[in-house]
C-alpha positions as a Markdown table, in Angstrom:
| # | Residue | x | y | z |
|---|---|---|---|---|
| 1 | Unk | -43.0 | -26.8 | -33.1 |
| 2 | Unk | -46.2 | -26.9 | -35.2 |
| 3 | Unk | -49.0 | -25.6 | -33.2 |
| 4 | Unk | -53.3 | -25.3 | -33.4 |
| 5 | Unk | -54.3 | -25.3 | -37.0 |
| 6 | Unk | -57.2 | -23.0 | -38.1 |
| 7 | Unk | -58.6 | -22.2 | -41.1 |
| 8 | Unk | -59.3 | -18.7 | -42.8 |
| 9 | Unk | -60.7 | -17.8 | -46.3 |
| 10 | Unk | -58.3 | -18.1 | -49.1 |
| 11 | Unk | -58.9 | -14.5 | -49.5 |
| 12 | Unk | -58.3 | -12.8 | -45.8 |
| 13 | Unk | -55.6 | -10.6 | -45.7 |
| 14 | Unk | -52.7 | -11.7 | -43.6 |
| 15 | Unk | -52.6 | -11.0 | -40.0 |
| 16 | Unk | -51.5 | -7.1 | -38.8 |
| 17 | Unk | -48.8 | -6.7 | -36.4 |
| 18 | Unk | -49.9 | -6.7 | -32.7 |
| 19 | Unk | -50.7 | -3.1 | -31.8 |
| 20 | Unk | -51.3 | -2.4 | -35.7 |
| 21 | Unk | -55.8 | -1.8 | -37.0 |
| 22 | Unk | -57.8 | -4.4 | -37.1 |
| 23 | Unk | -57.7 | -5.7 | -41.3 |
| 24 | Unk | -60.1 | -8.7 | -40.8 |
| 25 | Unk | -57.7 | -11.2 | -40.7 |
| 26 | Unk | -59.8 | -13.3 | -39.0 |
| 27 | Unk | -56.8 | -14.5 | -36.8 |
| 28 | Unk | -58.1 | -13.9 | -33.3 |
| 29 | Unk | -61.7 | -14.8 | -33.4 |
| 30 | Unk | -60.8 | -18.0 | -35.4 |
| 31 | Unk | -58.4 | -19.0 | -32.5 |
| 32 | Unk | -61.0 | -18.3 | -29.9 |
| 33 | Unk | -64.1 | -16.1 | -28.9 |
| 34 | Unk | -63.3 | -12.6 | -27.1 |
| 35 | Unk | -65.6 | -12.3 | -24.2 |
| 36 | Unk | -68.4 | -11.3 | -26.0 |
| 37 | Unk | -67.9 | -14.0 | -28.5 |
| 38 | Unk | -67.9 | -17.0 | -25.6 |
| 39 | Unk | -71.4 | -15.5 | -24.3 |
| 40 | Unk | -72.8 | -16.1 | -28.2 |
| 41 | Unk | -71.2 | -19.1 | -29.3 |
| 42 | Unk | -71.5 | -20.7 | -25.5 |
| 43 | Unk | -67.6 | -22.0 | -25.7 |
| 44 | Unk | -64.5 | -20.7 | -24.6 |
| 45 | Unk | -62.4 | -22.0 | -27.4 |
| 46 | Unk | -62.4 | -22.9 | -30.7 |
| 47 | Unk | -63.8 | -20.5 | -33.4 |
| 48 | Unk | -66.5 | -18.0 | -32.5 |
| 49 | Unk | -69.4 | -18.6 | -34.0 |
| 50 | Unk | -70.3 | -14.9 | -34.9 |
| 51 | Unk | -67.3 | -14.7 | -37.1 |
| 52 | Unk | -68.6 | -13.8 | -41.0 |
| 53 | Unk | -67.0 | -13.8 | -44.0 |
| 54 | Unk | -67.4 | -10.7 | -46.3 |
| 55 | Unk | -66.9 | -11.0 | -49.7 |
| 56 | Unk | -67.6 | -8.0 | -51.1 |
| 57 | Unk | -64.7 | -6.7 | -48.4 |
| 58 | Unk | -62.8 | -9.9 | -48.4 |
| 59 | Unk | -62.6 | -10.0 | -44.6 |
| 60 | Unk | -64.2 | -11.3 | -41.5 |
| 61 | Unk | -66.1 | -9.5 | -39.8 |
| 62 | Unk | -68.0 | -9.7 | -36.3 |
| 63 | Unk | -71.4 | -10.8 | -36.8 |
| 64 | Unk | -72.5 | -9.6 | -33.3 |
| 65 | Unk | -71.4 | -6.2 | -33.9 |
| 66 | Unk | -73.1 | -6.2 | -37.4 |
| 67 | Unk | -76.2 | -7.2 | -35.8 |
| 68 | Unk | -76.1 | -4.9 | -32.9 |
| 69 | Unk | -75.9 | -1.8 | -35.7 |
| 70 | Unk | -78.7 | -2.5 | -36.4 |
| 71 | Unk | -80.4 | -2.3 | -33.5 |
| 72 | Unk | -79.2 | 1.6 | -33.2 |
| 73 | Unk | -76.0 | 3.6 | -32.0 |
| 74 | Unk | -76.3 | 2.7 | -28.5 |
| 75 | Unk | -76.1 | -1.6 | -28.8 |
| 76 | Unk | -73.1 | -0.9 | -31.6 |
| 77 | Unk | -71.2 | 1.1 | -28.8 |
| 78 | Unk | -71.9 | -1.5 | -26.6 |
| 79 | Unk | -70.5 | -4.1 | -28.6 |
| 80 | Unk | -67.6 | -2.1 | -30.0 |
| 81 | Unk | -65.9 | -1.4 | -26.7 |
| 82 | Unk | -66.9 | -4.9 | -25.4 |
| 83 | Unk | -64.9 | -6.7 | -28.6 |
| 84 | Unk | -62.3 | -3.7 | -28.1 |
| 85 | Unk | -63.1 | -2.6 | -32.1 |
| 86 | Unk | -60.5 | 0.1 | -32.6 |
| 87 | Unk | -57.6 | -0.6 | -30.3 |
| 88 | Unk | -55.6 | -2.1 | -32.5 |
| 89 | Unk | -54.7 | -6.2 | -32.9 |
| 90 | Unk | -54.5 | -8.2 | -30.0 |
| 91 | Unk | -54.2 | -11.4 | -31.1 |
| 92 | Unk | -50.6 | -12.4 | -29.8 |
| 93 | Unk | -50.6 | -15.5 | -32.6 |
| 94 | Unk | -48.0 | -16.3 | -34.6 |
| 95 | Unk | -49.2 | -17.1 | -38.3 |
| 96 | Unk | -48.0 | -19.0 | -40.6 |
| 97 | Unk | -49.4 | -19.9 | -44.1 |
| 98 | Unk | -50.5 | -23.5 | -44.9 |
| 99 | Unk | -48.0 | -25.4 | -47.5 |
């Protein structure tokens, strides 16, 4: 059964196990916005908008919790535990590459 197609950089490493660190796969946040993610790209599926390429990393990243470093220790906190950054993959997706 062929599911949702999305589309990732070239480039992004392939999705971790579930459980396993976060690589920047891009896998989750291109399948749909966490909770933070719906209350920035105002939609509850699709990609999130804040997702970002890096190419000097060649990963994604999360744009809102770029842009909340930057606004101090505090608002990156906040962000990081609302996203759940450091727990670990939790995208329950099974991946497989285009042909």
């Amino acid at each position: 059964m062929i599911g949702r197609v999305i589309h990732l950089h070239a480039a992004a490493p392939p999705k971790p196990a579930l459980g396993q660190a976060c690589n920047g796969c891009g896998v989750c946040c291109a399948a749909e916005p966490c909770p933070a993610g719906m209350a920035v790209s105002l939609r509850r599926s699709g990609a999130c908008s804040a997702l970002t390429w890096d190419d000097a990393q060649a990963r994604y990243r999360c744009g809102l919790l770029d842009r909340a470093a930057q606004l101090g220790t505090w608002p990156a906190r906040a962000v990081a535990r609302w996203i759940a950054a450091g727990h670990g993959c939790d995208a329950d997706i099974d991946t497989a590459a285009a042909d």
